[in-house]
PDB file as gemmi writes it, atoms N, CA and C in Angstrom:
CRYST1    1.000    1.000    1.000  90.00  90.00  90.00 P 1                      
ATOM      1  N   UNK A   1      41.613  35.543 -54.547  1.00  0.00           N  
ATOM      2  CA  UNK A   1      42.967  36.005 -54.382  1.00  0.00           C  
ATOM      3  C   UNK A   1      43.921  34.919 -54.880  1.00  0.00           C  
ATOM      4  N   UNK A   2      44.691  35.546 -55.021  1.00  0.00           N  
ATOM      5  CA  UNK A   2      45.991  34.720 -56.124  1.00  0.00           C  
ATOM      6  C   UNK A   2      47.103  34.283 -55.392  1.00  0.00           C  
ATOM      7  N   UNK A   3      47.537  33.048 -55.625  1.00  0.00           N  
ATOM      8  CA  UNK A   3      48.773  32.856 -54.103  1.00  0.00           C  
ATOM      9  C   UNK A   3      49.932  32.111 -55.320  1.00  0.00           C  
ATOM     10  N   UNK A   4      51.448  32.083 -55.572  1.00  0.00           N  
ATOM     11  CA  UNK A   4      51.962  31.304 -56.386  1.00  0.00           C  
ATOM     12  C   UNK A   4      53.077  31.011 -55.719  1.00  0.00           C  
ATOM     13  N   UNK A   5      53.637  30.039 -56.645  1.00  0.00           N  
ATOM     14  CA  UNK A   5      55.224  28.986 -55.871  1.00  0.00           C  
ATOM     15  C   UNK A   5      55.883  28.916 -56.988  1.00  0.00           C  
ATOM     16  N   UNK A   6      57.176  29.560 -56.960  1.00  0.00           N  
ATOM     17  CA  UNK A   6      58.126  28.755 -58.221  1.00  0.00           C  
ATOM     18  C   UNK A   6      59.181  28.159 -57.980  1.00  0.00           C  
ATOM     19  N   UNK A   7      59.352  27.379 -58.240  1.00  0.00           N  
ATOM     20  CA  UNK A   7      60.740  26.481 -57.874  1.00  0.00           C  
ATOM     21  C   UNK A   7      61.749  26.729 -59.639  1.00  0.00           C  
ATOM     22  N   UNK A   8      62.591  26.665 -59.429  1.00  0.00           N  
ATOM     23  CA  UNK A   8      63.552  27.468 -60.871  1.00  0.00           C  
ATOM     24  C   UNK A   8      65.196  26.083 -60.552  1.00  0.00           C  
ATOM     25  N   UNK A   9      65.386  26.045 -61.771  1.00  0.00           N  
ATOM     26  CA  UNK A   9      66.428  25.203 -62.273  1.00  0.00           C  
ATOM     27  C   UNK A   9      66.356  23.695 -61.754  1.00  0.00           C  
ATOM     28  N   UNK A  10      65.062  23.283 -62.045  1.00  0.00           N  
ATOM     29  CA  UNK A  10      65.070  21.525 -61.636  1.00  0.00           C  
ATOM     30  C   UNK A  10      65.709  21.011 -62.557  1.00  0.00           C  
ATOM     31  N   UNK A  11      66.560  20.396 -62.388  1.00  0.00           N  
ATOM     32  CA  UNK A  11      67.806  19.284 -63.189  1.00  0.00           C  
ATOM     33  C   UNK A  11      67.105  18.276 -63.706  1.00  0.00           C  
ATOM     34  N   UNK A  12      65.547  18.319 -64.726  1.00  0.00           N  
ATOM     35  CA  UNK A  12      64.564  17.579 -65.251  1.00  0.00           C  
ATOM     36  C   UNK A  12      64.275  18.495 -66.632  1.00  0.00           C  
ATOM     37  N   UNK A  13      64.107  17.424 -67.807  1.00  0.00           N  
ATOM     38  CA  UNK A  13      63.699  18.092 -68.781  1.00  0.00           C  
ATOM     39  C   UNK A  13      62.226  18.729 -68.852  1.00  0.00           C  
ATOM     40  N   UNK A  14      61.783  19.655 -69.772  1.00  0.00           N  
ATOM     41  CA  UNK A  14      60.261  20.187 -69.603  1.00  0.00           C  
ATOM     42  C   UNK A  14      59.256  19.414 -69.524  1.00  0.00           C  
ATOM     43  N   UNK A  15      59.733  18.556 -70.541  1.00  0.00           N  
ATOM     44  CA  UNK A  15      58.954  17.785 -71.230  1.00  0.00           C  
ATOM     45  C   UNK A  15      58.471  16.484 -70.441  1.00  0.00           C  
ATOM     46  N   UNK A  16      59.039  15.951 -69.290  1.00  0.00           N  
ATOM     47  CA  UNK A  16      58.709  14.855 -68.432  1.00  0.00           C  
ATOM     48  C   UNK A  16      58.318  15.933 -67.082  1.00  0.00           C  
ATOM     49  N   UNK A  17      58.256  16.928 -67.400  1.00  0.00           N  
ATOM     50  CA  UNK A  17      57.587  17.261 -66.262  1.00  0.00           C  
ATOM     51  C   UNK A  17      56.223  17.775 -66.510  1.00  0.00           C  
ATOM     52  N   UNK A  18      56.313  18.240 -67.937  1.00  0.00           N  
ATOM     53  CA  UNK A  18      54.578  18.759 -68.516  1.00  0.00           C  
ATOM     54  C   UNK A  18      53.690  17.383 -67.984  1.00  0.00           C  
ATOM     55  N   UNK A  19      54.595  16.201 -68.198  1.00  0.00           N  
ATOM     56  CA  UNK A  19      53.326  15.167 -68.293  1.00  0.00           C  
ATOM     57  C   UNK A  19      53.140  15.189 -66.912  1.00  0.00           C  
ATOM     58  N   UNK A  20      53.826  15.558 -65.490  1.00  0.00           N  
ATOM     59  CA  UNK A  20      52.745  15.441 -64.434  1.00  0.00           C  
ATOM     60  C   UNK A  20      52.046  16.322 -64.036  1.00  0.00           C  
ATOM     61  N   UNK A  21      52.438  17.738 -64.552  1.00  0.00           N  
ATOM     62  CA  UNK A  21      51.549  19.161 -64.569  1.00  0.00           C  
ATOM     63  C   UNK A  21      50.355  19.062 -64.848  1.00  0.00           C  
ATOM     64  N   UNK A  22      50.031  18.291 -66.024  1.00  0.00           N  
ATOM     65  CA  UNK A  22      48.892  19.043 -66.731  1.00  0.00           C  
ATOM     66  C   UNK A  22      47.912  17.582 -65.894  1.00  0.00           C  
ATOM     67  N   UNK A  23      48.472  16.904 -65.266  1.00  0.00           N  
ATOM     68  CA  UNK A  23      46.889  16.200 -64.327  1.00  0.00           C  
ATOM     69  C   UNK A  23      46.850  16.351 -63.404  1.00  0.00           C  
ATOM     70  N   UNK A  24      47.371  17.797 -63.080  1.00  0.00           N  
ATOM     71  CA  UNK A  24      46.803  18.591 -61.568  1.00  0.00           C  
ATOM     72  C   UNK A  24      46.067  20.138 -62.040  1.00  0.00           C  
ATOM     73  N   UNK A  25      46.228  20.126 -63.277  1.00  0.00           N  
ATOM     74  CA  UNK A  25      45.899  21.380 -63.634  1.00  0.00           C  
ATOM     75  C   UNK A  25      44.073  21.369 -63.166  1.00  0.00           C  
ATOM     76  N   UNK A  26      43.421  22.538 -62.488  1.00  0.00           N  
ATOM     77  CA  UNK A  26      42.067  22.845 -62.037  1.00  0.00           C  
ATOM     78  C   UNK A  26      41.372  21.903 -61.238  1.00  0.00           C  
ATOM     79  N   UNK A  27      42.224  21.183 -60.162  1.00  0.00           N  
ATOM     80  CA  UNK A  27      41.793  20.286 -59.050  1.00  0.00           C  
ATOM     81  C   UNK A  27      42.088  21.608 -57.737  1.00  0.00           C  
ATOM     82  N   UNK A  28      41.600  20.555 -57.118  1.00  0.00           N  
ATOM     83  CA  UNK A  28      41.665  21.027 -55.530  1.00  0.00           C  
ATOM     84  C   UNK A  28      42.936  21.124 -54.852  1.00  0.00           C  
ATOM     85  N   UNK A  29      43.360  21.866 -54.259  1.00  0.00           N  
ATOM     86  CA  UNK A  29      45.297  21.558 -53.658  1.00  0.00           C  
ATOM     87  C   UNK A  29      44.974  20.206 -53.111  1.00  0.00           C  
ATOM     88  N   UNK A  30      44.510  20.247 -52.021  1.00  0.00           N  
ATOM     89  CA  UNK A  30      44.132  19.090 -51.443  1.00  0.00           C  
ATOM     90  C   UNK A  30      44.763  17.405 -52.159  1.00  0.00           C  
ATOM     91  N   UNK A  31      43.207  17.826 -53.177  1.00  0.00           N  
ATOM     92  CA  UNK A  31      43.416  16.364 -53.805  1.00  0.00           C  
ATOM     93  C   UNK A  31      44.555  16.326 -54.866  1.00  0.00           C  
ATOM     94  N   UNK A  32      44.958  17.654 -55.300  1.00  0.00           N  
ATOM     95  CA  UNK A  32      46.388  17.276 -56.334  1.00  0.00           C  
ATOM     96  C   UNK A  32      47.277  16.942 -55.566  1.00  0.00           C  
ATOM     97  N   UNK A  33      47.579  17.134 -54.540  1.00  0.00           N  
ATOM     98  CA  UNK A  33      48.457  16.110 -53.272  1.00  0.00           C  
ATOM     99  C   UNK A  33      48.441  14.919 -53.380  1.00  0.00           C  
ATOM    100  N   UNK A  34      47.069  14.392 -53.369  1.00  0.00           N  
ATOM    101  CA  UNK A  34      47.189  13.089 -53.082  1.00  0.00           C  
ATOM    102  C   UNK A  34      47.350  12.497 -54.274  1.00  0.00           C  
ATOM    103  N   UNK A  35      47.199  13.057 -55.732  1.00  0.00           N  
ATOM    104  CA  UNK A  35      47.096  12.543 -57.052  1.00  0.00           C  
ATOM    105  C   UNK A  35      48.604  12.380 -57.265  1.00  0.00           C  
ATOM    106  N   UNK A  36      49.548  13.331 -56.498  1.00  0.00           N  
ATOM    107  CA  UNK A  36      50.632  13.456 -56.805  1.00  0.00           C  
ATOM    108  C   UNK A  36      51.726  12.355 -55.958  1.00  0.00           C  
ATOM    109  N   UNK A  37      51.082  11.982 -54.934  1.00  0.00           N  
ATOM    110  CA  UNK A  37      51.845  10.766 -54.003  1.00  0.00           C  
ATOM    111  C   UNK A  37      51.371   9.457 -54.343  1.00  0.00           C  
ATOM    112  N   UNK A  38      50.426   9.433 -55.582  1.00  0.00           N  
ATOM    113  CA  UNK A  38      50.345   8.359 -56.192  1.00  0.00           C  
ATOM    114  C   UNK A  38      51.108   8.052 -57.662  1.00  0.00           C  
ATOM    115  N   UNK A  39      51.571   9.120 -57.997  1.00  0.00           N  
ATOM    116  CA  UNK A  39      52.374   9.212 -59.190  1.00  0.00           C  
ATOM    117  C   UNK A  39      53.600   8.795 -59.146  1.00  0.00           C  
ATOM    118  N   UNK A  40      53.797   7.601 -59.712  1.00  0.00           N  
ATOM    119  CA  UNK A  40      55.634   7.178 -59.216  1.00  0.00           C  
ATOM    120  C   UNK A  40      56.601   7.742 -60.222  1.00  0.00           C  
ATOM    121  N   UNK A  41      56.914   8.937 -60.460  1.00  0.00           N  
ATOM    122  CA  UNK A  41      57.575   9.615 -60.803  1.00  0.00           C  
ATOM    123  C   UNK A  41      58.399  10.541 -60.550  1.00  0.00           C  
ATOM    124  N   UNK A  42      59.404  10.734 -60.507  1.00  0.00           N  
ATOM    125  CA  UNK A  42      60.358  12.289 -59.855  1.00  0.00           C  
ATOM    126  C   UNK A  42      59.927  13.217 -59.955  1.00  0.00           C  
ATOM    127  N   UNK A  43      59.311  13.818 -61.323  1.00  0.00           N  
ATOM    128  CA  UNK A  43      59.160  15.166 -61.412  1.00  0.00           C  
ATOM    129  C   UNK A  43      57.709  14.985 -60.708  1.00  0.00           C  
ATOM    130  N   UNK A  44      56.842  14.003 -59.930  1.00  0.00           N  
ATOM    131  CA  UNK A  44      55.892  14.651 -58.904  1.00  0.00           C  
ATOM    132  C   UNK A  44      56.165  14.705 -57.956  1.00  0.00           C  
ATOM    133  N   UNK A  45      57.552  14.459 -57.409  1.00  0.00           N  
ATOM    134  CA  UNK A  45      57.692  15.053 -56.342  1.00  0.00           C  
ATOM    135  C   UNK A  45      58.367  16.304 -55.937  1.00  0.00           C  
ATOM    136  N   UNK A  46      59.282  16.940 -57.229  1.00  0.00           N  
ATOM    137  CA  UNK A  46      59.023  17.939 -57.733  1.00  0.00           C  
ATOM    138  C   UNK A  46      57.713  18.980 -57.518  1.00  0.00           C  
ATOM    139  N   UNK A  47      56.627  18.813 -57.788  1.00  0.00           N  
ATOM    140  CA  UNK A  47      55.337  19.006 -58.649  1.00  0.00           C  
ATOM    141  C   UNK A  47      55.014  19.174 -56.627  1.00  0.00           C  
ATOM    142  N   UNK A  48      54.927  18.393 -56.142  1.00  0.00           N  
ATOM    143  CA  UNK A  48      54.636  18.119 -54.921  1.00  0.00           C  
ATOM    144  C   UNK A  48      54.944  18.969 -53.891  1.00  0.00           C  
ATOM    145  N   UNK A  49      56.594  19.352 -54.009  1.00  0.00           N  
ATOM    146  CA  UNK A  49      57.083  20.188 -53.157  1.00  0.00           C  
ATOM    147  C   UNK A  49      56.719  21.872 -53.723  1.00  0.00           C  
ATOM    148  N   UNK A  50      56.796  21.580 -54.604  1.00  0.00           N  
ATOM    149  CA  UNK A  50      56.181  23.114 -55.191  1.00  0.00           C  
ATOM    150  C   UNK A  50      54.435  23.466 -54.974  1.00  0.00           C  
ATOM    151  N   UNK A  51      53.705  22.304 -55.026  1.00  0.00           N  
ATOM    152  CA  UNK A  51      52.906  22.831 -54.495  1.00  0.00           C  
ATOM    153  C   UNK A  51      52.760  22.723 -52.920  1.00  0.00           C  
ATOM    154  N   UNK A  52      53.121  22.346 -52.246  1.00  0.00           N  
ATOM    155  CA  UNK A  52      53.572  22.302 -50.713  1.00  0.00           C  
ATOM    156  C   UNK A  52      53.039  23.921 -50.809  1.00  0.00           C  
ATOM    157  N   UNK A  53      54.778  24.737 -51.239  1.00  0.00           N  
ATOM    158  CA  UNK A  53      54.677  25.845 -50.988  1.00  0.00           C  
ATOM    159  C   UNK A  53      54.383  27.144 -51.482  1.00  0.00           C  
ATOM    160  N   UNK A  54      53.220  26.776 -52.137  1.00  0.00           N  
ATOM    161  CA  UNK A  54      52.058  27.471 -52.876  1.00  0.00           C  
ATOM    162  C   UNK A  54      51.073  27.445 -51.756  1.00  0.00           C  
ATOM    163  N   UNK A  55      50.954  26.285 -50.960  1.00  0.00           N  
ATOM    164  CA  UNK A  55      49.909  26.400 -49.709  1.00  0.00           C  
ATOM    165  C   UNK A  55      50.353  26.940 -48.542  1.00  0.00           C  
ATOM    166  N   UNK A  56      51.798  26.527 -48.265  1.00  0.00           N  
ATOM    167  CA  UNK A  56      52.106  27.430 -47.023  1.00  0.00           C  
ATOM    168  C   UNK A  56      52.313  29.012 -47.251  1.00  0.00           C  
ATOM    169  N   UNK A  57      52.134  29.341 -48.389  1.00  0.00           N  
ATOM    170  CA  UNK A  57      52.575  30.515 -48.527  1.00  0.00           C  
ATOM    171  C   UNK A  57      51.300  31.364 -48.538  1.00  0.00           C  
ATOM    172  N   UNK A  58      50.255  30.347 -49.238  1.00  0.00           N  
ATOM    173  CA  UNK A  58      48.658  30.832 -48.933  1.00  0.00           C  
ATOM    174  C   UNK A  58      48.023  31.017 -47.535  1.00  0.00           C  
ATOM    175  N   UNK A  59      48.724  30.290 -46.678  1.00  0.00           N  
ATOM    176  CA  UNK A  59      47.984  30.212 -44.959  1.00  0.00           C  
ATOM    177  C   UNK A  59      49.005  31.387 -44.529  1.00  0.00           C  
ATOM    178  N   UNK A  60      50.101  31.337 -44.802  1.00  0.00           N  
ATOM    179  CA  UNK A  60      50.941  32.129 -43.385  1.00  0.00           C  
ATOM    180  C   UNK A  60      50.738  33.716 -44.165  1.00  0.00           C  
ATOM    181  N   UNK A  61      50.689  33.960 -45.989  1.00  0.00           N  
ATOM    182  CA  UNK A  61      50.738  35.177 -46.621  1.00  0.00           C  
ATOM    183  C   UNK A  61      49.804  36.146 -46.466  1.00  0.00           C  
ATOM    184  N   UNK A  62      48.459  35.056 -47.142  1.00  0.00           N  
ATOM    185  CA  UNK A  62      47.597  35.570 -46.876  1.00  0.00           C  
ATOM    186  C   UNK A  62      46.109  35.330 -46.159  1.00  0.00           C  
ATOM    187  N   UNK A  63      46.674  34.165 -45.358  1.00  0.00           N  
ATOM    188  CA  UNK A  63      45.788  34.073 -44.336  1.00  0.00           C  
ATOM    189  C   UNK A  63      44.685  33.187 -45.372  1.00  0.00           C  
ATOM    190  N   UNK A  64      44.570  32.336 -46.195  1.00  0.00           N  
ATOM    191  CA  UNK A  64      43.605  31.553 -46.500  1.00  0.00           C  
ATOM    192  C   UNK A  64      43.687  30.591 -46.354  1.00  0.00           C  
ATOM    193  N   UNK A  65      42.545  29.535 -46.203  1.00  0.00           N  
ATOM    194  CA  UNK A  65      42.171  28.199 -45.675  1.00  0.00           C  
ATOM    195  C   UNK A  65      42.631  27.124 -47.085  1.00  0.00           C  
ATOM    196  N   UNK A  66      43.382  26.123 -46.635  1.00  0.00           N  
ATOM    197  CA  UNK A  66      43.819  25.295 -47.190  1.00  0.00           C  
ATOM    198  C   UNK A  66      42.980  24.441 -48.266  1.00  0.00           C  
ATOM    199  N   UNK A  67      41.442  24.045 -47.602  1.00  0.00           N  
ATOM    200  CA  UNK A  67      40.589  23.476 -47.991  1.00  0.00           C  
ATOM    201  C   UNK A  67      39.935  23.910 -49.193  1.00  0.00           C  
ATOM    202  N   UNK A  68      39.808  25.168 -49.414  1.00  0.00           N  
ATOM    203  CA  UNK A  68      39.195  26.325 -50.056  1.00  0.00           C  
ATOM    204  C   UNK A  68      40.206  26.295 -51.672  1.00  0.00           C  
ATOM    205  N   UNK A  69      41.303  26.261 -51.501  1.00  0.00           N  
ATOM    206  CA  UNK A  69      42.083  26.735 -52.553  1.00  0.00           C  
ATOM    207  C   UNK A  69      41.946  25.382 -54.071  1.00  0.00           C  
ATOM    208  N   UNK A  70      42.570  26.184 -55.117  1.00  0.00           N  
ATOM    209  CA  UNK A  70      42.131  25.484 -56.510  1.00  0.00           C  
ATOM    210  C   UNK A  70      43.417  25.570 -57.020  1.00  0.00           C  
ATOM    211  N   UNK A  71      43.839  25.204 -57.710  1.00  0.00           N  
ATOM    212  CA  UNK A  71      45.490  24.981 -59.040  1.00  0.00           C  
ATOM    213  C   UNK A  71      44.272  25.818 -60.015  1.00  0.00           C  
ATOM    214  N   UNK A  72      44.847  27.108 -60.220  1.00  0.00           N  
ATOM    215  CA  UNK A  72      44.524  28.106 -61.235  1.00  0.00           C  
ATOM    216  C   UNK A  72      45.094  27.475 -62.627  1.00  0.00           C  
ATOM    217  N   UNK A  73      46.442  27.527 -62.132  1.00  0.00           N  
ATOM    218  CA  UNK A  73      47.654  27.431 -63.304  1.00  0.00           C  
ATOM    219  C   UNK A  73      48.678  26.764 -62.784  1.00  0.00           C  
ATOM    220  N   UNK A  74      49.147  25.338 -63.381  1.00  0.00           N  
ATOM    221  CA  UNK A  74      50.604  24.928 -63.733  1.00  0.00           C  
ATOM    222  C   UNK A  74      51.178  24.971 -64.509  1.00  0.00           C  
ATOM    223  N   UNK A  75      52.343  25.282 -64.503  1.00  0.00           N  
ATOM    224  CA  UNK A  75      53.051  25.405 -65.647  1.00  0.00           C  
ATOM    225  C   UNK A  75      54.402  24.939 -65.559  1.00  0.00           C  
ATOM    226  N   UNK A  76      54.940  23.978 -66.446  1.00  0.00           N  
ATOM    227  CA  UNK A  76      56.354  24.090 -66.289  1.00  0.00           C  
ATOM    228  C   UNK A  76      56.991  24.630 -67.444  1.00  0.00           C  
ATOM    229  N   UNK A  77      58.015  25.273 -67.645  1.00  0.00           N  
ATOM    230  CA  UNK A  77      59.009  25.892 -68.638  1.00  0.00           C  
ATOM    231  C   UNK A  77      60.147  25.834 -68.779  1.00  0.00           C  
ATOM    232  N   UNK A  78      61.095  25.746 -69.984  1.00  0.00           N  
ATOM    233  CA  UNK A  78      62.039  25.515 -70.140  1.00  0.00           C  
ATOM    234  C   UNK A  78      63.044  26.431 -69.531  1.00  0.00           C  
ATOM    235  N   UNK A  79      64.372  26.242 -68.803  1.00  0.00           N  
ATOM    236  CA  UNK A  79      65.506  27.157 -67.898  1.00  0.00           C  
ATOM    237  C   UNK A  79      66.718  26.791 -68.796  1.00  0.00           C  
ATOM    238  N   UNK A  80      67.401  27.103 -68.208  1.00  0.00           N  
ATOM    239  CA  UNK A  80      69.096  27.110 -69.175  1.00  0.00           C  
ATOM    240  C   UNK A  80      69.363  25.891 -69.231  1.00  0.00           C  
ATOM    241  N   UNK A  81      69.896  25.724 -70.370  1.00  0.00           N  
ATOM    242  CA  UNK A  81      70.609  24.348 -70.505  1.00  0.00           C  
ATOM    243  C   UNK A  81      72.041  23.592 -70.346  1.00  0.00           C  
ATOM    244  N   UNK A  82      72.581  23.135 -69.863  1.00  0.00           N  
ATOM    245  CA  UNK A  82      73.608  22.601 -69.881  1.00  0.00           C  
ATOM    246  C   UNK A  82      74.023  22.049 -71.233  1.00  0.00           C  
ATOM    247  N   UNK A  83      75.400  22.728 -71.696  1.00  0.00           N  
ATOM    248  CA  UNK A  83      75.502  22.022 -72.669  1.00  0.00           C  
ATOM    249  C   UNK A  83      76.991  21.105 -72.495  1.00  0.00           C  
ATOM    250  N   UNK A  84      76.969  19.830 -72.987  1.00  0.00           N  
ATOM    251  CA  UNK A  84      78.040  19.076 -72.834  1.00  0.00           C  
ATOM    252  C   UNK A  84      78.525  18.121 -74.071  1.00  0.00           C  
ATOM    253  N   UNK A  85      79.462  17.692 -73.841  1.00  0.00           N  
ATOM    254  CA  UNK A  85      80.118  16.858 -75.296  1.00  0.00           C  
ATOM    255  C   UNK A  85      80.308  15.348 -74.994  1.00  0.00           C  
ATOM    256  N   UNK A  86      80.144  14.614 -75.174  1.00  0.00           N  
ATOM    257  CA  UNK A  86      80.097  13.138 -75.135  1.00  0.00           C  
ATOM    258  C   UNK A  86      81.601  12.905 -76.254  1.00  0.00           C  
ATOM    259  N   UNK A  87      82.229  11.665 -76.641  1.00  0.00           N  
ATOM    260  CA  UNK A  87      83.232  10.895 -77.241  1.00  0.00           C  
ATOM    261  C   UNK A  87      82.374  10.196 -78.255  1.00  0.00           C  
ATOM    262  N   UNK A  88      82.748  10.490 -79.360  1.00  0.00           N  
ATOM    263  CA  UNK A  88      82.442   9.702 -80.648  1.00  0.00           C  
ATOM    264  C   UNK A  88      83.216   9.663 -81.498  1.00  0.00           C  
ATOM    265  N   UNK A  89      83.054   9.101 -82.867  1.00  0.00           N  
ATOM    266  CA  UNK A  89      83.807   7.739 -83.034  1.00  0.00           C  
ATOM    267  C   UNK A  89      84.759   8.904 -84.206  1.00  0.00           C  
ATOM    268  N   UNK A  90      86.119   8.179 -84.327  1.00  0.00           N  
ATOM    269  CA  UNK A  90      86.981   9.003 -85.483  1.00  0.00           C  
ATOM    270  C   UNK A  90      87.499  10.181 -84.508  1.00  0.00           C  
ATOM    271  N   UNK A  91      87.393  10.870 -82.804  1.00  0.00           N  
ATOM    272  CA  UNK A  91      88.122  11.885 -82.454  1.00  0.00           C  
ATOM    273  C   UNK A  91      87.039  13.259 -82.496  1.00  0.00           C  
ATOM    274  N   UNK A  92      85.954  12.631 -82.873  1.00  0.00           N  
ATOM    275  CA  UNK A  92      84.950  13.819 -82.883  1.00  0.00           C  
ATOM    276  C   UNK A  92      84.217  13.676 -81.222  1.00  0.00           C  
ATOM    277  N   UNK A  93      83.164  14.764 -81.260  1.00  0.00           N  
ATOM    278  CA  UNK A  93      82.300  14.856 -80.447  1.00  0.00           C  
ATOM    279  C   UNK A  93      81.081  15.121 -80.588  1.00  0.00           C  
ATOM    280  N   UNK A  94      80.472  14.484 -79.384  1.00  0.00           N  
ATOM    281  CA  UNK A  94      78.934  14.835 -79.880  1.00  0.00           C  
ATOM    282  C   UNK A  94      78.375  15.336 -78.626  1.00  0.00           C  
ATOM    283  N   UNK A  95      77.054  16.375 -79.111  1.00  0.00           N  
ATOM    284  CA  UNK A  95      76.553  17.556 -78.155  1.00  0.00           C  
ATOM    285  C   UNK A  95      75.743  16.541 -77.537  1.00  0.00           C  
ATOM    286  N   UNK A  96      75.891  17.251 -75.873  1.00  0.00           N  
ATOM    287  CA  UNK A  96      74.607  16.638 -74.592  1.00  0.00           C  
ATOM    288  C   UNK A  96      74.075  17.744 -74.323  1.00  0.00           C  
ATOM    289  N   UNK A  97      72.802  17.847 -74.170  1.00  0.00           N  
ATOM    290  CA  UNK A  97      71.748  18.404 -73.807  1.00  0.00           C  
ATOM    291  C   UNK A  97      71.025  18.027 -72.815  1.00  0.00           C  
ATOM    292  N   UNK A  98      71.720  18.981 -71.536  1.00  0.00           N  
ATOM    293  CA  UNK A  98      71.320  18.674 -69.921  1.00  0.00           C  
ATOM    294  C   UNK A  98      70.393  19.630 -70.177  1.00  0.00           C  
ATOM    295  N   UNK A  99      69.371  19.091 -70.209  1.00  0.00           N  
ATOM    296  CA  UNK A  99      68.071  19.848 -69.984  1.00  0.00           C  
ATOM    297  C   UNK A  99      67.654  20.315 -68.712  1.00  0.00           C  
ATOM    298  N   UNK A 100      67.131  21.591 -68.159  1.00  0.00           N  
ATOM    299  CA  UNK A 100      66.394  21.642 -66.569  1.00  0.00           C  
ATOM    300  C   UNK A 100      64.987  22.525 -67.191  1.00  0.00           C  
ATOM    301  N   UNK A 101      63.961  22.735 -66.003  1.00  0.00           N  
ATOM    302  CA  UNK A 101      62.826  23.173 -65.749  1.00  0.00           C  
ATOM    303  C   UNK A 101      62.645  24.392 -64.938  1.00  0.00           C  
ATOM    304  N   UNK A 102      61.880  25.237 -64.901  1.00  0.00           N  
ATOM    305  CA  UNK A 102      60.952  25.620 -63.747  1.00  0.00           C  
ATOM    306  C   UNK A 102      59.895  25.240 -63.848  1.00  0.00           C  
ATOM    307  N   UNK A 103      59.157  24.747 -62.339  1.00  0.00           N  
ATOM    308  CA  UNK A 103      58.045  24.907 -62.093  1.00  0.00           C  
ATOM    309  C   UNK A 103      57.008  26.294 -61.583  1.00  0.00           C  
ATOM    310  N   UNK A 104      55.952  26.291 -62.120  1.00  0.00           N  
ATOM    311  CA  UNK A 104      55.403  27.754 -61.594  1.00  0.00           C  
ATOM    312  C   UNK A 104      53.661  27.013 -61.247  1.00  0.00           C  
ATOM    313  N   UNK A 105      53.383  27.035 -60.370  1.00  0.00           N  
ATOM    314  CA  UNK A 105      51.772  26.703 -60.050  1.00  0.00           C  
ATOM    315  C   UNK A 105      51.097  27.853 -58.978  1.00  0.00           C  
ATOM    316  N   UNK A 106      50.555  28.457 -59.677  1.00  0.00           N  
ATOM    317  CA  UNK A 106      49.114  29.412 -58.915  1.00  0.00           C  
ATOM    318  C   UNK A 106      48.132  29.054 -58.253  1.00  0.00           C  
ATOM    319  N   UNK A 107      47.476  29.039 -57.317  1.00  0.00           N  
ATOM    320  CA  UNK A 107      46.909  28.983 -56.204  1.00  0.00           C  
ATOM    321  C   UNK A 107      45.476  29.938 -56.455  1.00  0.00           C  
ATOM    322  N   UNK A 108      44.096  29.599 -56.378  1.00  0.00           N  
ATOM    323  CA  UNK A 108      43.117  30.733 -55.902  1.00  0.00           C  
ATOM    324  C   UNK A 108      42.122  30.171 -55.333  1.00  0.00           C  
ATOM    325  N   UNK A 109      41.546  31.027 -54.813  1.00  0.00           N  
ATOM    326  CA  UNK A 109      40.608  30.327 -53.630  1.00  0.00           C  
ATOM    327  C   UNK A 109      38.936  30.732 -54.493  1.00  0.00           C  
ATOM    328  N   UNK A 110      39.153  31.077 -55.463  1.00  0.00           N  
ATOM    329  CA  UNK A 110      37.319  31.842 -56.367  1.00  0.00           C  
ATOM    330  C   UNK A 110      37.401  30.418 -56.547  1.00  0.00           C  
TER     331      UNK A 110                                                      
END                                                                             
């Protein structure tokens, strides 16, 4: 059975968050926890709280054991962007690109 968590508009680009996704991808919840409170990075704690509640949502939803469950699928993907203008030189401007994320990680217990 299939259990998932998405967290939507993290104020983090995709791209620094792919890199802590993909070394939890097909571990144990369990131990991607602990892989993830060793990662000194923001977007794992990000990564962290989202999978939090991929597990509580697996015990209270559908009644499965914590121990049991696997990271099917992480994924993070690109969300809307902020776009902004910075001051440059001569009266012009130049484009900022506030990047954000979703996170999406699946849960199964096969």
């Amino acid at each position: 059975m299939e259990v998932h968590a998405i967290t939507r508009r993290v104020r983090m680009s995709p791209q620094k968050m792919r890199e802590v996704v993909r070394q939890i991808q097909g571990l144990q919840a369990q131990t991607a926890l602990a892989v993830l409170a060793a990662v000194p990075r923001k977007s794992a704690r990000w990564v962290a709280k989202t999978l939090k509640s991929a597990i509580a949502n697996a015990e209270n939803n559908k009644q499965l054991k914590p121990e049991n469950l696997r990271i099917k699928e992480a994924v993070a993907g690109a969300a809307p962007t902020l776009k902004r203008f910075t001051p440059k030189a001569r009266g012009s401007a130049g484009p900022v690109l506030k990047r954000s994320c979703h996170i999406r990680i699946v849960l199964s217990d096969e």
